[in-house]
N, C-alpha and C positions, 0 to 999 in steps of 0.2 A: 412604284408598282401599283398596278391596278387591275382586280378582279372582278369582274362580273358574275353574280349567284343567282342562279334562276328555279325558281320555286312554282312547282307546278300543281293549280289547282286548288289553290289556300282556301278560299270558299267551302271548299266540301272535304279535303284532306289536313282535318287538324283536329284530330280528335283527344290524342292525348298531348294537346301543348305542342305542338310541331311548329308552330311559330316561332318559339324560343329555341330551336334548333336555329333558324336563319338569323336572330337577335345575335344567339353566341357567334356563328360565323361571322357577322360583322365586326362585333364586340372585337374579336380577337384580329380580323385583320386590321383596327384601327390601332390595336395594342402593341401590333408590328409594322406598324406604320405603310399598310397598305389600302388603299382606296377602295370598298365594296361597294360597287350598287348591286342592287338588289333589284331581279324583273320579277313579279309576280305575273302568272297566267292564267286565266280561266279557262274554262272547258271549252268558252265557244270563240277564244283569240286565237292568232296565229301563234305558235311557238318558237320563239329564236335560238335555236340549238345551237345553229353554228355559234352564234354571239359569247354563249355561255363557257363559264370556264370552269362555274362546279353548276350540277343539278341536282337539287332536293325533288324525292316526292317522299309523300308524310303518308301517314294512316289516314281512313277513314271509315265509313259504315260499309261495310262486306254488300251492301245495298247497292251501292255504287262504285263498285269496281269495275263491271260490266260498261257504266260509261265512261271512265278514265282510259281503262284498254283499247276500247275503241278508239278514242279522241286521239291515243298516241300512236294506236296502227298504221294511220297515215304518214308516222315519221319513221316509221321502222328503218326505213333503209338510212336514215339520215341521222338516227341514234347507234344504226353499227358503226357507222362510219365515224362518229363522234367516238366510240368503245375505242375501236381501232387506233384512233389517232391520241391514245389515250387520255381521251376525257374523264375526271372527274364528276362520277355519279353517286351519290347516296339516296335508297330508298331504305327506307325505316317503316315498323310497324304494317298494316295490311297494306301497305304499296309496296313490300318484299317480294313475296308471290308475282307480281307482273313483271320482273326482270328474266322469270326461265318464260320456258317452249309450252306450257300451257298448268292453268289450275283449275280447283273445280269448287263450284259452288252450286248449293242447293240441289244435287244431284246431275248437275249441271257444265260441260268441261268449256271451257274459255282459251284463247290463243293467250299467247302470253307474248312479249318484245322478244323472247331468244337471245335476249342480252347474256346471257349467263347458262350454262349447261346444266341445268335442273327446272325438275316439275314438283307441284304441289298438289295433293288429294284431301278431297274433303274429310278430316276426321270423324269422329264420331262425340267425342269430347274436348270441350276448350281445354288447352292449356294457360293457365292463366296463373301470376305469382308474378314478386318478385326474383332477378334470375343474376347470377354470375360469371363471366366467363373468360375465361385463360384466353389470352391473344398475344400474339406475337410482339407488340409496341403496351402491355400492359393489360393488367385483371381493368374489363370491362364492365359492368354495371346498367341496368333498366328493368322496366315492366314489360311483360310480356301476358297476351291476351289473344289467341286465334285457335280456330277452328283449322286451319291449314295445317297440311302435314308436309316438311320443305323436305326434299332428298337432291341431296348435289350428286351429276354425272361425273364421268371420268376426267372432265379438264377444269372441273370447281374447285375450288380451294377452301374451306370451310376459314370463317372469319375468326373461329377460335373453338374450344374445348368447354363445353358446362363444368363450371365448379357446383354451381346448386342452380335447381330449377328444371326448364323441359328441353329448352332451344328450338334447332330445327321442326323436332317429329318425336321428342320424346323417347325414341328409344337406342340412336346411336351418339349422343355423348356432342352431336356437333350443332354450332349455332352459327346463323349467316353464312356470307360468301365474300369470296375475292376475287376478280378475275377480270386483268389488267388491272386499271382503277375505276372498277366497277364495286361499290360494299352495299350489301343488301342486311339485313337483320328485323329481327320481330323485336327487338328490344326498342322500347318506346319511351313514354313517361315525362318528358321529351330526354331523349338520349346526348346532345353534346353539353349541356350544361354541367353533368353529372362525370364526363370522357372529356377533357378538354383534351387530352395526348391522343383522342379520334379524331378530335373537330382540326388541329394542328397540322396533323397527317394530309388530310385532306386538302387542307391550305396548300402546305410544300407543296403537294404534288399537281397542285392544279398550278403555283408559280414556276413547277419545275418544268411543263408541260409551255408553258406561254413564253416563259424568259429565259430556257433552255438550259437551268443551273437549280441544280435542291438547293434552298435555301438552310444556312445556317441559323435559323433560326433559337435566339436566347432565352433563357427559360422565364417565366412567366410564375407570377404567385397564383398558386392557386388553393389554397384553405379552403375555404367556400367551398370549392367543387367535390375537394377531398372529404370536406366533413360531410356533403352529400352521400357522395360514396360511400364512406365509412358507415353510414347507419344504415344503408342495405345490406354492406358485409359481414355489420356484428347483429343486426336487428332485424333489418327486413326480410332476409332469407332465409328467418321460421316460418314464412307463411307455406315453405316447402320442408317437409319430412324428410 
């Protein structure tokens, strides 16, 4: 088997360690004996979407969101079409917000891809802390740090439930999104090191997507990751009341 993982933007979107999100997807398809290359893209190369079988985009300076949006507006039609055919996408930390219909910054409102059936408002206060959250495949885990306020519309699927912490907007209980194999989240820090049962997910479905069978895949030690986890679940998440 062989995946191709395409990473857009590493230059200027890696703020909280997002590299080490693409490190574990390799890590782990070598640990199930599957072939990862990895396409890194910058802002001013072409993008090989169709090629790709997952896409990461990472955090970065709310600075430069406005040129990330744009650079990817030109694929817009060629990222539904990838959603549709259910491609494997993960955006994490402030590259969340550019998967809906539009966000806003510095008083300021921005198109968004429309990947996903929600909008973002500029708050008024960061939410920021460590955070936890109920999900469907397992209690998830990261840092979270934004000024965005996420609200899923009627065909969004929220990526899970806050145990502790803000998620989406702080005030309805929900964090990320689902919709197809599209997962968007503000949880960062870098997030799969810490979720190997997310990074795994992603895997399947991007072999189930290419080689037309979910993979049975066998369980995997993970200590490390767990004892990662563990000290946001019992420690990190005083930083929230």
């Amino acid at each position: 088997m062989q995946l191709t993982i395409l990473q857009l933007f590493p230059e200027i979107l890696n703020l909280y360690g997002d590299r080490g999100n693409i490190t574990v997807l390799k890590k782990r398809c070598a640990l199930r004996g599957i072939e990862a290359t990895v396409i890194s893209c910058s802002l001013d190369e072409e993008i090989p979407i169709r090629s790709a079988d997952v896409i990461y985009l990472g955090g970065g300076s709310d600075n430069d969101l406005p040129r990330v949006t744009e650079a990817l507006s030109q694929y817009k039609d060629t990222l539904l079409s990838y959603r549709d055919n259910g491609g494997v996408f993960l955006a994490a930390g402030s590259g969340y917000p550019l998967l809906g219909h539009q966000f806003s910054l510095r008083g300021k409102e921005y198109p968004g891809l429309s990947l996903v059936d929600m909008t973002t408002k500029e708050g008024t206060q960061k939410l920021t802390g460590n955070i936890s959250v109920n999900t469907p495949f397992g209690v998830l885990v990261g840092f979270e740090n934004h000024l965005g306020q996420t609200y899923l519309g009627k065909i969004a699927t929220p990526l899970g439930t806050v145990l502790s912490g803000n998620g989406n907007n702080g005030e309805d209980k929900t964090e990320g999104v689902i919709y197809k194999n599209i997962y968007g989240t503000y949880m960062s820090g870098p997030l799969l090191p810490r979720n190997p049962e997310l990074c795994d997910l992603l895997l399947a479905k991007a072999v189930e997507r290419k080689y037309k069978t979910f993979p049975d895949f066998p369980s995997l030690p993970n200590e490390i990751e767990n004892l990662a986890k563990g000290y946001i679940l019992n420690y990190g998440n005083r930083t929230h009341k």
